[in-house]
C-alpha positions in Angstrom: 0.0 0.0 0.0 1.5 3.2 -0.8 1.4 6.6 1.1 -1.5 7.4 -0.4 -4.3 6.3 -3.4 -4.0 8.8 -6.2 -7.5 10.0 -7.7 -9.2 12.7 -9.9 -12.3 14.9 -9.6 -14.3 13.5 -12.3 -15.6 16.7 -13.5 -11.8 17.8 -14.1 -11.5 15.4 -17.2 -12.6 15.6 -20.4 -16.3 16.2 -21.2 -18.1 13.3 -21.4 -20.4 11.2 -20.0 -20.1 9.7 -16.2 -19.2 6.1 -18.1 -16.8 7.6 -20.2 -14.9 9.9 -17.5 -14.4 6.8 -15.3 -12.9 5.2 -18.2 -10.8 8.0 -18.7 -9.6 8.2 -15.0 -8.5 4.6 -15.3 -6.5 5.2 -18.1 -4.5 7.7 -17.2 -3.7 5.9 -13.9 -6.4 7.3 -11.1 -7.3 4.4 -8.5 -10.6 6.5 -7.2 -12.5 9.3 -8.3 -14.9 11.8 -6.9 -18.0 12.2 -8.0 -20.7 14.7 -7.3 -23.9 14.1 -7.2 -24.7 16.9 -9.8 -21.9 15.8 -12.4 -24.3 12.3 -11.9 -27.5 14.2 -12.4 -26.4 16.2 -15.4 -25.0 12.7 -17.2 -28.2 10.6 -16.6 -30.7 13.3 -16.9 -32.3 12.7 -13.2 -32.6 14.3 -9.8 -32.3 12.4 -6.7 -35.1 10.1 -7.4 -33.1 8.4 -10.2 -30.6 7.1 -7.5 -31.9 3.5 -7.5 -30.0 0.1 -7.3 -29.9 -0.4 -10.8 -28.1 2.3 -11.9 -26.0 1.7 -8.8 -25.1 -1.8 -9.8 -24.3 -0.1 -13.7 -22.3 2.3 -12.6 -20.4 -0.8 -9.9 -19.7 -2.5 -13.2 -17.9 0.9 -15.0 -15.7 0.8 -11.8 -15.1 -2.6 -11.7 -14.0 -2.5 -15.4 -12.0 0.6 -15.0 -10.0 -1.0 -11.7 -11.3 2.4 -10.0 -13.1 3.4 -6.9 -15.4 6.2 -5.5 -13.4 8.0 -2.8 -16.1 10.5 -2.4 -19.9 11.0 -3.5 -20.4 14.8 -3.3 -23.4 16.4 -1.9 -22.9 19.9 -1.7 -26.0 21.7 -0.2 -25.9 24.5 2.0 -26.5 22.8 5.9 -26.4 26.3 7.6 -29.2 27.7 5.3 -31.7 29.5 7.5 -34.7 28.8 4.8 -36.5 26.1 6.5 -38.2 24.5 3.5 -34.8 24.5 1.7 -33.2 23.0 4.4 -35.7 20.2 4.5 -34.7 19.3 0.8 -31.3 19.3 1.4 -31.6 16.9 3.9 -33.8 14.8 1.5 -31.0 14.6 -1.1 -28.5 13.9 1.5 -30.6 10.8 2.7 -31.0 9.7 -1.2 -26.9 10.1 -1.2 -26.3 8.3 2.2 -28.6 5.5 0.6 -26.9 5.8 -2.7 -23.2 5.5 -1.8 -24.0 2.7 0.5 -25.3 0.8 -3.2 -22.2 1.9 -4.9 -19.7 -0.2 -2.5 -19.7 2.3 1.3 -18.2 5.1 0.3 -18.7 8.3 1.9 -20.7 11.6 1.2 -18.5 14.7 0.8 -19.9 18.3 1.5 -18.8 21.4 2.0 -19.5 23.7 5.2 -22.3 25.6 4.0 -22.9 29.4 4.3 -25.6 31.3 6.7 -27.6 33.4 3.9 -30.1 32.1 1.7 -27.8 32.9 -1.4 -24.9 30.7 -0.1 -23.3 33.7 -0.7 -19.4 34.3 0.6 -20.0 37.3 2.8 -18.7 37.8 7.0 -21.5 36.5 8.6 -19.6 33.1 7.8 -17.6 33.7 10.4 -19.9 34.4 13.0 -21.0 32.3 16.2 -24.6 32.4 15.1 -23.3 30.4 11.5 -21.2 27.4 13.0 -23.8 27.2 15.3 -26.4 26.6 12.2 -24.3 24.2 10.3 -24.0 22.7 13.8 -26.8 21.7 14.0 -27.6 20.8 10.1 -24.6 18.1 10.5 -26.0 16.8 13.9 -29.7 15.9 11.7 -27.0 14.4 8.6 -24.8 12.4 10.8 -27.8 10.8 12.3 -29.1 9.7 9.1 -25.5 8.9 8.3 -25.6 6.7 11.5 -28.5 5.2 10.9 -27.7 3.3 7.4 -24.2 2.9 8.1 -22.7 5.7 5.8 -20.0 8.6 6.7 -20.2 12.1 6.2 -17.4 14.0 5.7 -17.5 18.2 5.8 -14.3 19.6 3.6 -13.5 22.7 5.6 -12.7 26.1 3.4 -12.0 29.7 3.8 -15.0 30.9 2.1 -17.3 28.8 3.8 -18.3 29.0 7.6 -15.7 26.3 8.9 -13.1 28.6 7.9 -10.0 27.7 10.4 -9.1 24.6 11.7 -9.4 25.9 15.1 -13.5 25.8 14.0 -12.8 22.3 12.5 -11.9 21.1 15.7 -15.2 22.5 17.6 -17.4 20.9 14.9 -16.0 17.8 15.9 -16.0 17.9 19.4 -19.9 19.2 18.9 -21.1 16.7 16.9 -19.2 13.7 18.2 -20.6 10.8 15.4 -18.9 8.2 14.3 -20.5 8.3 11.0 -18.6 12.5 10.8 -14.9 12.7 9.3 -13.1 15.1 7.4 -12.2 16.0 3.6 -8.7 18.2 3.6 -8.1 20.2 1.2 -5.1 22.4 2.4 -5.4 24.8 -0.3 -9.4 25.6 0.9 -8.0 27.2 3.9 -6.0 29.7 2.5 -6.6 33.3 1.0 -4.1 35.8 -0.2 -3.4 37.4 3.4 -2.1 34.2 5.2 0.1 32.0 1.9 2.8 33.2 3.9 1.8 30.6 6.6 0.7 27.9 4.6 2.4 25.0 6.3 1.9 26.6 10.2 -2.1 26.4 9.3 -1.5 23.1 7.3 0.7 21.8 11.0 -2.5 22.9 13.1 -5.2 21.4 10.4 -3.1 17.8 10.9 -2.8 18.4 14.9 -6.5 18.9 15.6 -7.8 17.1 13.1 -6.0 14.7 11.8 -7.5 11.5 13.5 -10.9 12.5 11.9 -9.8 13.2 7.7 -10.6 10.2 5.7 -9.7 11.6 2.2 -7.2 14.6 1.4 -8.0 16.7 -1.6 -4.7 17.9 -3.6 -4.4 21.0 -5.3 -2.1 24.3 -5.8 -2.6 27.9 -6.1 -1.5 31.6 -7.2 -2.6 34.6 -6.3 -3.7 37.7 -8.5 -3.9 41.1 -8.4 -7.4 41.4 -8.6 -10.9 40.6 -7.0 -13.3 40.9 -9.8 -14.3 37.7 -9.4 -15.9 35.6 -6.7 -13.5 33.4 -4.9 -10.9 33.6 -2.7 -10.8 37.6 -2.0 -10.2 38.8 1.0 -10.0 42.2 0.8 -6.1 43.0 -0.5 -7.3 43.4 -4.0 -5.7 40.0 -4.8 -7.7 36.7 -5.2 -5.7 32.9 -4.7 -6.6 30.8 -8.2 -6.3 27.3 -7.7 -5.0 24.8 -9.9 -4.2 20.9 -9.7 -1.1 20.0 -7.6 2.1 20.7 -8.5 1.1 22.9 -11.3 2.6 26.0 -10.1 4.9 25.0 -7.3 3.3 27.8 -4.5 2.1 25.2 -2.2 4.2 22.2 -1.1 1.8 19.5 -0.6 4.9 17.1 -0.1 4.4 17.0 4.0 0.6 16.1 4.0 1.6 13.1 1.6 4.7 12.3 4.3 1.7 12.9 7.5 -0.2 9.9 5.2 2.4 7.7 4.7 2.8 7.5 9.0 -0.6 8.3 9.7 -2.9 6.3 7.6 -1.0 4.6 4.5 -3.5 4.8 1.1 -5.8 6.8 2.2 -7.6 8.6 -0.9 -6.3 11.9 -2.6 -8.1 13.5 -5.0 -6.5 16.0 -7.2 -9.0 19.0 -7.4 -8.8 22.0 -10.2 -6.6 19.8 -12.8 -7.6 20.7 -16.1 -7.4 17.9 -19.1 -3.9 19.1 -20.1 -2.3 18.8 -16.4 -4.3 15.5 -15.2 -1.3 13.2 -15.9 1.0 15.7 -15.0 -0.6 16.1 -11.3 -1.1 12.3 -10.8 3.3 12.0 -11.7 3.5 15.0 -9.0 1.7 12.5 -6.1 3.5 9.2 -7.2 6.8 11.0 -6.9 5.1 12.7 -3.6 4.4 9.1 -2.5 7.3 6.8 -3.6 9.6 9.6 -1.4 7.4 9.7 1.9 7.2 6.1 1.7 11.0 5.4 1.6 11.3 8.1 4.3 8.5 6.9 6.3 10.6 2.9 5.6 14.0 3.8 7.1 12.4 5.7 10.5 
């Protein structure tokens, strides 16, 4: 087993339909792939409704044939919405997930940490009391569906989003102690143009708090330009962070969360995120070189 299992976003790859990207992820030499539920939707023409066995069992037998797994299914609806009825339906489709990746093998339900405004728009009330305490208790109602069919929920912590720091990682956890709760980290997600500087320090306290909870690590790399007219990672400077697939512009050295894997939890899933057709291959090269080092290191301690 090494450090870690390389996989891809499946919406990263070339268009194409959800048969023919997993196919295309085995080829190039991807073990697992995320998928979201919405790349799913869009490919089949359903909504939730069309997640029954049978397609289940067709899509089992496109992994099977590719030699690839799902690492994550992704759900991402907003879980500190205050619109009650909207709420209500995101907790239907994360029930019809929970059921759903439990068909397609176990594998867990991915989703982001949710904003407190009926847009899900990125604005400072993220980072208030008031909005951890409403995706609080949005994840406490999950993880109890989670629970009861015997699927995991994991929440991928992000700068824009209202677990923002891995100081409020850590209180999510200790509030909603489930077994059924762990954690996608995406290093990159908690950084913004102010704070690049201290990548690693926030990277050291991510792994320190919350290390024993991540089950998959997302793997990407950024840059930062001088200008905010798009949504994203602004924060104010007049600069924005751009992120791009591992390795692809050297900024962030994702090197010592793939050395933290190889002694903490050998294979565990790591998807590259924000790869683009052209740099796939190159980003999966970057994590087997990442990989075949820690793993020597991690050998002769």
């Amino acid at each position: 087993m090494g450090a870690i299992t390389p996989g891809v976003r499946l919406h990263d790859l070339p268009q194409g339909t959800v048969e023919e990207r997993i196919r295309m992820a085995g080829e190039l030499g991807f073990s697992c792939i995320q998928l979201p539920s919405k790349v799913l939707y869009a490919s089949m023409g359903i909504d939730r409704c069309g997640l029954t066995r049978e397609l289940a069992d067709h899509l089992c037998e496109v992994l099977d044939e590719a030699d690839v797994s799902v690492a994550v299914f992704g759900c991402y609806k907003n879980l500190a919405t205050p619109d009650r009825q909207q709420l209500m339906d995101n907790f239907a489709e994360y029930e019809a997930c929970l059921n759903f990746a439990k068909m397609l093998g176990g594998c867990p339900v991915g989703t982001e940490t949710g904003r407190p405004n009926v847009q899900n728009n990125v604005a400072d009330d993220r980072m208030t009391d008031e909005a951890l305490d409403a995706f609080v208790e949005g994840l406490k109602y999950v993880c109890g569906r989670a629970e009861a069919t015997g699927g995991q929920i994991l929440i991928e912590p992000g700068w824009n989003e209202t677990v923002n720091t891995p100081q409020r990682c850590r209180e999510v956890l200790e509030r909603v102690p489930s077994s059924a709760l762990g954690v996608i980290y995406d290093p990159v997600s908690l950084l913004h143009p102010s704070v690049v500087g201290e990548a690693q320090e926030i990277t050291s306290d991510m792994l320190y708090l919350c290390g024993s909870k991540v089950r998959v690590l997302h793997a990407k790399d950024y840059e930062v330009v001088d200008n905010e007219d798009e949504a994203g990672w602004c924060d104010g400077t007049g600069s924005r962070l751009v992120c791009h697939g591992v390795g692809e512009t050297g900024r962030y050295d994702f090197e010592p969360v793939v050395a933290w894997a190889a002694a903490a939890c050998p294979g565990i899933p790591c998807v590259v995120e924000n790869s683009v057709p052209a740099t796939a291959a190159g980003c999966l090269t970057t994590l087997e070189r990442m990989s075949a080092r820690c793993e020597g290191a991690h050998r002769e301690m």
